[in-house]
C-alpha positions as semicolon CSV with decimal commas, in nm:
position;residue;x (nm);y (nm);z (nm)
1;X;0,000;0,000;0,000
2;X;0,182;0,396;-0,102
3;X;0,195;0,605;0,158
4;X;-0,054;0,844;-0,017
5;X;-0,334;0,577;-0,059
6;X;-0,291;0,526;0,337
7;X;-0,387;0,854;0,430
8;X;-0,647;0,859;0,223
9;X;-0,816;0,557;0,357
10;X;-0,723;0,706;0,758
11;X;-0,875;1,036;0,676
12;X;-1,196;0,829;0,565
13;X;-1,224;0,632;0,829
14;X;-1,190;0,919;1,042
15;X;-1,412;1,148;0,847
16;X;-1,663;0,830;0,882
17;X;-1,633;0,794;1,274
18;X;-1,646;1,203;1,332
19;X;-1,950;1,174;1,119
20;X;-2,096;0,940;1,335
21;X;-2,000;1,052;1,674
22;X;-2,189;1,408;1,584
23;X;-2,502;1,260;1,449
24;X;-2,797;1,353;1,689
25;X;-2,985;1,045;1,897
26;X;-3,310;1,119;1,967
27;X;-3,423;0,812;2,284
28;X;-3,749;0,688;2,246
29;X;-3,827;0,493;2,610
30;X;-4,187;0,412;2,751
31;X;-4,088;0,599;3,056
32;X;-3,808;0,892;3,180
33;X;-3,659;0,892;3,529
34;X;-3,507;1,195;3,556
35;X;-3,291;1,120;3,906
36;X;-3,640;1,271;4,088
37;X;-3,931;1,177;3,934
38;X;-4,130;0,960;3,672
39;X;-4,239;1,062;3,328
40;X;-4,446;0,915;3,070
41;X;-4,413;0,963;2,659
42;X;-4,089;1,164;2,708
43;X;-3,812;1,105;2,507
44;X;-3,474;1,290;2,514
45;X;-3,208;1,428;2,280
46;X;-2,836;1,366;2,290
47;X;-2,619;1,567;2,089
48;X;-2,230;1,483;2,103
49;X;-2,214;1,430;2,492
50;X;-2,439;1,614;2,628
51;X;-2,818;1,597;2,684
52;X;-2,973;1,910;2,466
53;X;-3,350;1,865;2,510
54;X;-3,574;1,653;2,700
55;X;-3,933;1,622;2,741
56;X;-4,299;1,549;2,582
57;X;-4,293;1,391;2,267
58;X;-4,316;1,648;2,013
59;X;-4,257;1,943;2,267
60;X;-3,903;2,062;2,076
61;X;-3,754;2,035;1,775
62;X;-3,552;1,731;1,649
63;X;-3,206;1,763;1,387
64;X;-3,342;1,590;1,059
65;X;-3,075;1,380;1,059
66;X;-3,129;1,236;1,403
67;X;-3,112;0,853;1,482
68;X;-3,412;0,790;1,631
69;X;-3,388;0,485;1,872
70;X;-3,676;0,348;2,040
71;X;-3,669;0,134;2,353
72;X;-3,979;-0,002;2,421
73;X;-4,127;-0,136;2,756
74;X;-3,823;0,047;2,909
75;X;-3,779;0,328;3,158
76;X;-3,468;0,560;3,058
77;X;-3,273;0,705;3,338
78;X;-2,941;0,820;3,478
79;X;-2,661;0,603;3,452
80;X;-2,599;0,412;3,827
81;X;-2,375;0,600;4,040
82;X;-2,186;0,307;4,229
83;X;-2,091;0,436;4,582
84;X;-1,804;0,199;4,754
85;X;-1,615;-0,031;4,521
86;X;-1,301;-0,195;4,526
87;X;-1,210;-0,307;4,156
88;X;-0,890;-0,447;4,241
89;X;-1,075;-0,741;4,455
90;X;-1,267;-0,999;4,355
91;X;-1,525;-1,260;4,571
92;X;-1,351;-1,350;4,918
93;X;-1,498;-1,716;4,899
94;X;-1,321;-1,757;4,549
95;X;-0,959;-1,629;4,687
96;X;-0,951;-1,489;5,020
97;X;-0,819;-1,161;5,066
98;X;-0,482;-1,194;5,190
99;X;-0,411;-1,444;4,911
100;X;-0,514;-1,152;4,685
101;X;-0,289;-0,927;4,827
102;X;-0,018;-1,117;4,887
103;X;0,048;-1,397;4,614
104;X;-0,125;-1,236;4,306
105;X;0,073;-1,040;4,073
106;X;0,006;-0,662;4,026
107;X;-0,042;-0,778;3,654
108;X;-0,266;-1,042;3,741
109;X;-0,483;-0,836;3,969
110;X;-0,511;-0,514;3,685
111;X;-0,633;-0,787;3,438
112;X;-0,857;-0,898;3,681
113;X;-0,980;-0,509;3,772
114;X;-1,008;-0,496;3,347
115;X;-1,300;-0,726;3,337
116;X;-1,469;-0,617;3,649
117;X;-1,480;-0,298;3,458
118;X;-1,674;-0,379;3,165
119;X;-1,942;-0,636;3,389
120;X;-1,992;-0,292;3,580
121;X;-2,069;-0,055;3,276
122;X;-2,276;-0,370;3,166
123;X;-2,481;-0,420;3,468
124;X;-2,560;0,023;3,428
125;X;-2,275;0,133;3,638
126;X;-2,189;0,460;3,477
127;X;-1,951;0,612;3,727
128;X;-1,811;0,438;4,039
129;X;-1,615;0,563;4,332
130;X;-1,339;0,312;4,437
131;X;-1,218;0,331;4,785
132;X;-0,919;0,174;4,808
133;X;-0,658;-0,033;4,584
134;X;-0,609;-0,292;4,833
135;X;-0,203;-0,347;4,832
136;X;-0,224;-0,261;4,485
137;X;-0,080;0,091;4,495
138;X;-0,214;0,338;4,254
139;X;-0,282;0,090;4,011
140;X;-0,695;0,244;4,000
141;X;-0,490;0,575;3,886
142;X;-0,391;0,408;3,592
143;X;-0,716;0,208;3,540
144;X;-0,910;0,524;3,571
145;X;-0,673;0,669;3,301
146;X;-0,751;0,401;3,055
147;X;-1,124;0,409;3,078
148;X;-1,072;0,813;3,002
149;X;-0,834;0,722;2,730
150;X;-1,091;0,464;2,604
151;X;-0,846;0,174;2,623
152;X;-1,053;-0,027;2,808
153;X;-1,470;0,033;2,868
154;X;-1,575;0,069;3,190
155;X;-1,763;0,300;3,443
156;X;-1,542;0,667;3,479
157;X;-1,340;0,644;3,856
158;X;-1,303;0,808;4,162
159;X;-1,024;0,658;4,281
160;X;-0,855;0,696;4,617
161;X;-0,574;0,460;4,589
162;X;-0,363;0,321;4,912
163;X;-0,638;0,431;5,193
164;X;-0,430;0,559;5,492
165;X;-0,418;0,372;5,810
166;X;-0,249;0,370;6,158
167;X;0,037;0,203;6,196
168;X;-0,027;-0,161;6,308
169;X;-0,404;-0,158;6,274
170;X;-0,442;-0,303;5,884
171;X;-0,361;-0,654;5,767
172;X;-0,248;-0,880;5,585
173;X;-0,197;-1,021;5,988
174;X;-0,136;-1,310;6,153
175;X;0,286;-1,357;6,067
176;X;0,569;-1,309;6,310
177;X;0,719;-1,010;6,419
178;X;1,054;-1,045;6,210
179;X;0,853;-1,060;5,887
180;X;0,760;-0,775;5,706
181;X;0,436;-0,799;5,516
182;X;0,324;-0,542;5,251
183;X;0,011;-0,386;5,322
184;X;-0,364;-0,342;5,191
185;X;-0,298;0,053;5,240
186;X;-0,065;0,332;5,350
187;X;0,075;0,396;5,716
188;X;0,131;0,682;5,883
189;X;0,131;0,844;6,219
190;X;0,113;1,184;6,314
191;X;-0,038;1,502;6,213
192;X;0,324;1,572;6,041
193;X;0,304;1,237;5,881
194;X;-0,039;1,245;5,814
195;X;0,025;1,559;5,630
196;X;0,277;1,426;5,404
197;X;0,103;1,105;5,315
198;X;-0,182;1,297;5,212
199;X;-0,033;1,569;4,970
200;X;0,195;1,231;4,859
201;X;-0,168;1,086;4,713
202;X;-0,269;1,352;4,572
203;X;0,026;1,384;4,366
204;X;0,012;1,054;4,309
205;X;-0,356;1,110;4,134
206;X;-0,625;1,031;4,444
207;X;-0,946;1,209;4,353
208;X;-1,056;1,105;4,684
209;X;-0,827;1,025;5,036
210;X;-0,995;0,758;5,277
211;X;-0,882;0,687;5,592
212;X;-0,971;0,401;5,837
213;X;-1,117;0,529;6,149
214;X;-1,096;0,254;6,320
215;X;-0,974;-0,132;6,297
216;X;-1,006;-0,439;6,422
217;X;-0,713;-0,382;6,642
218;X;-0,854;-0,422;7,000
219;X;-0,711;-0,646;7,254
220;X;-0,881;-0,942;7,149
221;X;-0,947;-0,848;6,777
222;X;-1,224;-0,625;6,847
223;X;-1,284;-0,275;6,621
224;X;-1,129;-0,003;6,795
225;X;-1,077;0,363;6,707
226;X;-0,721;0,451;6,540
227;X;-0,618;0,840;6,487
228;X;-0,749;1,135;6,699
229;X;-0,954;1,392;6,638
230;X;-0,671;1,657;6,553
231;X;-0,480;1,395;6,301
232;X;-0,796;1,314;6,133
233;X;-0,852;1,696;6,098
234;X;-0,550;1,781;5,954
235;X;-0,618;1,547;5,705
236;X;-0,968;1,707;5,648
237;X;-0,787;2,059;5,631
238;X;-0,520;1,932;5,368
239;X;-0,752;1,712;5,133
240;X;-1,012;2,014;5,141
241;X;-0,737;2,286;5,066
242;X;-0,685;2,051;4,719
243;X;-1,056;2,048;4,661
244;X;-1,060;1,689;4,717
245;X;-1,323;1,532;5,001
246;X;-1,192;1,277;5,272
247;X;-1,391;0,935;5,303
248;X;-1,382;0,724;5,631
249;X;-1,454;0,393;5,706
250;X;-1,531;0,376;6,062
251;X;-1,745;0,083;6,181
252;X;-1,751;0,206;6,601
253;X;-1,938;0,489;6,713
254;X;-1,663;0,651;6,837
255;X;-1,462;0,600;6,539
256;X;-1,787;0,767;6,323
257;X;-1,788;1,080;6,627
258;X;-1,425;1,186;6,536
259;X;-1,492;1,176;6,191
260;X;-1,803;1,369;6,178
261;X;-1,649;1,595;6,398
262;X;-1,325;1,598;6,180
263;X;-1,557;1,732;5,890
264;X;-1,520;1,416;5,689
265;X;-1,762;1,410;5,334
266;X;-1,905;1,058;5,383
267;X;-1,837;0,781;5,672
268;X;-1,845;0,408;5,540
269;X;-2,002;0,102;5,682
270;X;-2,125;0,260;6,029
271;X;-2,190;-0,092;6,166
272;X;-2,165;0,031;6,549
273;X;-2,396;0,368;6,507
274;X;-2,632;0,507;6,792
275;X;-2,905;0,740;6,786
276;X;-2,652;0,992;6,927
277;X;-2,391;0,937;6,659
278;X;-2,664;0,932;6,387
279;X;-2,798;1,260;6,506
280;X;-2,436;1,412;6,502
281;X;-2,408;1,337;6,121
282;X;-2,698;1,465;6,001
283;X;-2,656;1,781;6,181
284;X;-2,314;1,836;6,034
285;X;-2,386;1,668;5,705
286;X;-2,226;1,423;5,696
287;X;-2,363;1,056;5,458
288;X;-2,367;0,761;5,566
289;X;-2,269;0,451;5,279
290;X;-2,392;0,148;5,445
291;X;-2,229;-0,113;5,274
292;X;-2,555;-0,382;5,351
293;X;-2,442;-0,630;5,122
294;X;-2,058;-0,707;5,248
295;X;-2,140;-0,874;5,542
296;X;-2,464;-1,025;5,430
297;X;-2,176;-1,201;5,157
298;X;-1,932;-1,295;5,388
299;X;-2,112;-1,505;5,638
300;X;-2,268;-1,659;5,306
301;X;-1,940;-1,740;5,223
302;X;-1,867;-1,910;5,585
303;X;-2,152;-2,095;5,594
304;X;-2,497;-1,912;5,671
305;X;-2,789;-2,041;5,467
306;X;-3,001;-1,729;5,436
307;X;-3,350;-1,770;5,438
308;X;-3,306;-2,153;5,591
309;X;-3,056;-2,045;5,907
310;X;-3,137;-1,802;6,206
311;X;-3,057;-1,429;6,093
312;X;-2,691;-1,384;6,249
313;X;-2,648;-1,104;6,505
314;X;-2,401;-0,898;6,266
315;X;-2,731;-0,856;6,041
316;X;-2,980;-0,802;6,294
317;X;-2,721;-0,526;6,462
318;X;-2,629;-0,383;6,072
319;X;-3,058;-0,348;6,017
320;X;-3,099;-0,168;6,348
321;X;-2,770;0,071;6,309
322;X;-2,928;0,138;5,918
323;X;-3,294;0,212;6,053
324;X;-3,141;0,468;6,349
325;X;-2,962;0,624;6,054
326;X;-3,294;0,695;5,867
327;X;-3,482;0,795;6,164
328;X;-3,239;1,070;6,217
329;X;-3,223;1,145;5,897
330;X;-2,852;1,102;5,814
331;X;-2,818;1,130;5,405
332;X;-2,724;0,739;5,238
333;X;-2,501;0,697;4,962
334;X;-2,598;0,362;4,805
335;X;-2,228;0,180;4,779
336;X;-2,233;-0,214;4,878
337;X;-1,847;-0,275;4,906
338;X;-1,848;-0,424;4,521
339;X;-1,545;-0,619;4,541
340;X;-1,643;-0,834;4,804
341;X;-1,935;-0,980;4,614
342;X;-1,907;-0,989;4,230
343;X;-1,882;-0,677;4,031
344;X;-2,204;-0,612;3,768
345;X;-2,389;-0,707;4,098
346;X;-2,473;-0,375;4,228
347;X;-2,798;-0,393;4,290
348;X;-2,759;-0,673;4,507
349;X;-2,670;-0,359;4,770
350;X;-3,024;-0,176;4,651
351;X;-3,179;-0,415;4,699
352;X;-3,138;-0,463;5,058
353;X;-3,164;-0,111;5,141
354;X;-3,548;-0,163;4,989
355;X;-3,566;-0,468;5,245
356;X;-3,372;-0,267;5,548
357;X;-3,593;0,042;5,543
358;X;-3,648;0,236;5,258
359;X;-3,861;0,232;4,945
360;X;-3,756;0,166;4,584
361;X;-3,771;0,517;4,471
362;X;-3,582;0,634;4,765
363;X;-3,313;0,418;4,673
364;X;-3,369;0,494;4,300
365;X;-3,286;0,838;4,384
366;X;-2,997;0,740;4,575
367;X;-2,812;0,514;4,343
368;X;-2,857;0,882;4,067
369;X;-2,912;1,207;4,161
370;X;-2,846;1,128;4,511
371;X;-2,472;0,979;4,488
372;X;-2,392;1,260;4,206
373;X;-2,448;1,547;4,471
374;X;-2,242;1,322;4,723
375;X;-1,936;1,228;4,522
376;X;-1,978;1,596;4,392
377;X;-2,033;1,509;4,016
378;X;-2,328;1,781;3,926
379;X;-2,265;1,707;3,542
380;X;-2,441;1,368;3,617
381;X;-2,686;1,194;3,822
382;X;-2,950;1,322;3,632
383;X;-3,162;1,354;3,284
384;X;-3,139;1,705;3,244
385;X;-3,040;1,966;2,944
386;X;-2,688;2,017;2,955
387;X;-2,639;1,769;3,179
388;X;-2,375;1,466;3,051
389;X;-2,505;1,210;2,842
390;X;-2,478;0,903;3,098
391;X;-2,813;0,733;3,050
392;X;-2,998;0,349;3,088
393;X;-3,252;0,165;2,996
394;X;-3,403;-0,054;3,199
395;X;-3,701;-0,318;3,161
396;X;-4,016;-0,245;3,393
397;X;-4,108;0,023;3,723
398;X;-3,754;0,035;3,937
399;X;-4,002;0,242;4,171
400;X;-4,233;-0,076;4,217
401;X;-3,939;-0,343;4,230
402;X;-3,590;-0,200;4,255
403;X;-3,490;-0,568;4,111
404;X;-3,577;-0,414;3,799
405;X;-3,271;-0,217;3,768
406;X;-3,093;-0,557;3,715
407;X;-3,303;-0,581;3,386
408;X;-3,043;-0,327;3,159
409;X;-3,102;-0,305;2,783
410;X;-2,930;-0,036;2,702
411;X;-2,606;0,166;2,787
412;X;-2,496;0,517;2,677
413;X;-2,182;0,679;2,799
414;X;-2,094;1,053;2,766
415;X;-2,315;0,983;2,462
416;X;-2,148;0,640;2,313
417;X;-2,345;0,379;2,293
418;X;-2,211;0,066;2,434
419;X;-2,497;-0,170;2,489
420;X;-2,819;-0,236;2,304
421;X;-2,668;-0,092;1,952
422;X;-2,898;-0,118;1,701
């Protein structure tokens, strides 16, 4: 092939694909969610993108030379906003998590993290937030680069990398003193320490910096609180000065008290909550991300027949600590700890906030418009002129049975396409 003849046919493939990638869609569902309410015979205009027009059929113009795509027996709504994933981890009861850490290769496990990606964006996962790499360094930094770069599909990523924890506190445990065991995340100690492993990732790409609370560090195993108040407000005070929120996972009440009162965005898992703790966080404003569906997958995976066996304590005491939350109004960001249970699963967490407390369209809202505000994403979340182009389809009423948001027909991504093509 001459040189000139390539170019020519690379300048028409190009021409061909820019052609395509400007051509108007015009969506054609039974039913719009627009992250807040229901809407019948609307349909919705995507132009590049962005979202130009939405509303009654008929009620604005349409390009003549948009593709008109119908979606029948389908509601169309915002993209799912995953709240607490870990893509670097896969099912506990296939490999258990120190094996993970500790005997897979970093090549292995961003292979791995490559194909939970695209069952995510599959499943109707638009945009996740992953809190923590797991003793895989910054490798989400470079996953979330590849997704941008379109290298690989997948949701986009909030990524927080190596979460910080007190020295001592995190795991992989259980070896002798004279062995030194890499970690699942980042030590440090300090408020000067604390301060340099913070600004070191950011620089290193974090969108997001979690730190654990507390840890199962107690005497006899127990969860116990780790940093102070004043250390886990420094790191409030540095993240914020960058623009970037601070995450923590804190599963004791008095680990969730310091950080509400260290002014953290969002407090994970809150196993341990009072009334009096709840209270505190929704009068500072602080969310809470339950996390229902880790533990109701772990003591599947050691043994507990659900629905044939007595409910364990752990899931009576995680119902009771999720219903003081809602009484006292503390916001919920709808993240299950993906990771733990298999990725593309997502609504497996949904669904059991519906059977822990709140309705479907409650948690409908959450898992859109709720988690955009949360995360701080206002370009998303929601079907919306202007707004980005991250919309679903999805077979039946999510708002009579939130199952049927595991019923996805149809994927669009900043405007692509990437499932139900016609």
């Amino acid at each position: 092939m001459s040189c000139k003849f390539y170019w020519l046919v690379v300048v028409f493939c190009w021409s061909a694909y820019w052609a395509q990638s400007q051509t108007p869609i015009l969506l054609i569902p039974d039913r719009v969610f627009d992250g807040v309410n229901v809407h019948t015979d609307w349909e919705v205009l995507v132009e590049g993108e962005t979202i130009s027009a939405i509303g009654p059929s008929g009620d604005f113009p349409v390009p003549q030379n948009a593709q008109r795509l119908e979606l029948p027996g389908t509601t169309l709504m915002p993209g799912m906003i995953e709240g607490h994933s870990h893509i670097l981890l896969y099912p506990y009861n296939q490999t258990n998590w120190n094996d993970q850490v500790l005997k897979e290769s970093a090549a292995e496990r961003v292979a791995r993290a490559t194909v939970h990606l695209r069952k995510s964006i599959m499943a109707g996962v638009t945009t996740m937030r992953d809190l923590g790499s797991e003793g895989a360094g910054y490798a989400d930094v470079g996953l979330k680069k590849a997704v941008q770069k379109g290298i690989i599909p997948g949701p986009d990523l909030l990524v927080a990398g190596p979460a910080i924890v007190a020295t001592g506190s995190y795991g992989p445990k259980g070896f002798g003193p004279h062995v030194d065991v890499p970690l699942g995340a980042q030590e440090a100690d300090g408020e000067d320490d604390l301060i340099r492993v913070t600004r070191e990732q950011i620089g290193k790409g974090a969108d997001v910096v979690k730190v654990y609370c507390d840890y199962r560090w107690g005497p006899n195993g127990e969860a116990k609180p780790t940093f102070t108040i004043s250390e886990l407000k420094r790191i409030v005070a540095v993240a914020s000065s960058s623009g970037r929120p601070v995450v923590a996972h804190a599963a004791t009440a008095e680990g969730m008290r310091r950080a509400t009162l260290a002014g953290v965005t969002t407090i994970e898992h809150g196993d341990g909550g009072t009334p009096e703790v709840f209270a505190l966080m929704a009068e500072r404003g602080v969310a809470l991300c339950p996390t229902l569906a880790a533990p109701d997958a772990i003591l599947q995976y050691n043994g507990w027949r659900k629905g044939v066996d007595p409910e364990p304590e752990r899931i009576t005491k995680k119902k009771e600590s999720f219903s003081q939350a809602l009484q006292a109004g503390v916001p919920i960001v709808a993240g299950g700890d993906v990771g733990v249970y298999e990725h593309g699963d997502n609504v497996r967490e949904w669904e059991l906030m519906v059977d822990y407390g709140m309705t479907p369209l409650e948690v409908w809202r959450s898992t859109t418009s709720g988690n955009a505000r949360w995360l701080g994403m206002p370009d998303r979340g929601r079907v919306a002129r202007g707004l980005r182009a991250d919309l679903i389809a999805v077979e039946g009423q999510p708002e009579m049975n939130i199952s049927a948001l595991r019923r996805v027909t149809f994927v669009m991504k900043a405007g692509a396409v990437v499932k139900g093509r016609p």
